[in-house]
C-alpha positions in Angstrom: 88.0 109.9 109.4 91.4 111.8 109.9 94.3 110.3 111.8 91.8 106.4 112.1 93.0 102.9 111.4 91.3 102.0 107.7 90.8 98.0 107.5 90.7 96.9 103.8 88.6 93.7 103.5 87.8 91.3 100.3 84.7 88.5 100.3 85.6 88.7 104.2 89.8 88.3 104.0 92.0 90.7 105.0 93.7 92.4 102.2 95.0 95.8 103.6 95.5 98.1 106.6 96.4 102.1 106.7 95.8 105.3 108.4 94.2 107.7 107.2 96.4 111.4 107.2 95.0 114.8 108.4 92.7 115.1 105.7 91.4 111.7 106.0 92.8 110.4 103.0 94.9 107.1 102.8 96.6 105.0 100.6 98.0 101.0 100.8 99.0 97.8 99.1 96.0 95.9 98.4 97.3 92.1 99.3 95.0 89.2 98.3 95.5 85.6 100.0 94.0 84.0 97.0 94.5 84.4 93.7 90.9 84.1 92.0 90.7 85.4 88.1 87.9 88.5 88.3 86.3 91.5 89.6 86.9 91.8 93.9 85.1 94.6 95.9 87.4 95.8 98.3 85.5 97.6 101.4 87.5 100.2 103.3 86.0 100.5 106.7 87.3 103.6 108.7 84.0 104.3 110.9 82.7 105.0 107.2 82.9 102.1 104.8 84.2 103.0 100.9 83.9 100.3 98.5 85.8 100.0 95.2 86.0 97.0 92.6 90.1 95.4 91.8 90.0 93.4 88.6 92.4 90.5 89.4 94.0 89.0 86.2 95.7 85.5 85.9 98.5 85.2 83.1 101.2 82.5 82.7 104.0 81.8 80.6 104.7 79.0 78.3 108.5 79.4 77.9 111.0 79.3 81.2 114.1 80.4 79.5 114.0 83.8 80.0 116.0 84.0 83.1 118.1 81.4 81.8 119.1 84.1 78.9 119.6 87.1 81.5 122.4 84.5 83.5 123.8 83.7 80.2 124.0 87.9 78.8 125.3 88.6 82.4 128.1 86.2 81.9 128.9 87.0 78.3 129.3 90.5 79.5 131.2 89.9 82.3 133.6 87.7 80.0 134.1 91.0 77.5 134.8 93.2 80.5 137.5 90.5 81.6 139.1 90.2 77.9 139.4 94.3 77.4 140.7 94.9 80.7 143.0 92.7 82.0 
């Protein structure tokens, strides 16, 4: 419904608010409080409820060097700039 408050609920949490423009379209962050590998319907209730389905996907990372190697470029770069422009 145009110009409404849109509440944007997951398995009964909280995940999103908006309002909806002239037209009665809306758009927001989607925000979940747990982080659950899967597919999530997410009901949009604005006096008409819309549901859609957010696949949530888990990765990690074996290695923890990689922002050891951007400090270390930054520095090598900052050392060049220092020895060509004194």
């Amino acid at each position: 419904m145009p110009g409404e408050p849109v509440n944007l609920t997951s398995n009964g949490d909280n995940v999103g608010h908006a309002y909806a423009d002239g037209t009665g379209a809306f758009t927001t962050a989607v925000e979940f409080t747990r982080i659950e590998a899967g597919r999530h319907t997410v009901v949009a209730d604005c006096g008409v409820r819309l549901t859609g389905d957010v696949e949530q996907v888990v990765t990690s990372s074996s290695g923890g060097h990689s922002g050891t190697l951007v400090v270390l470029v930054f520095f090598v770069l900052a050392g060049i700039t220092v020895i060509r422009f004194p």
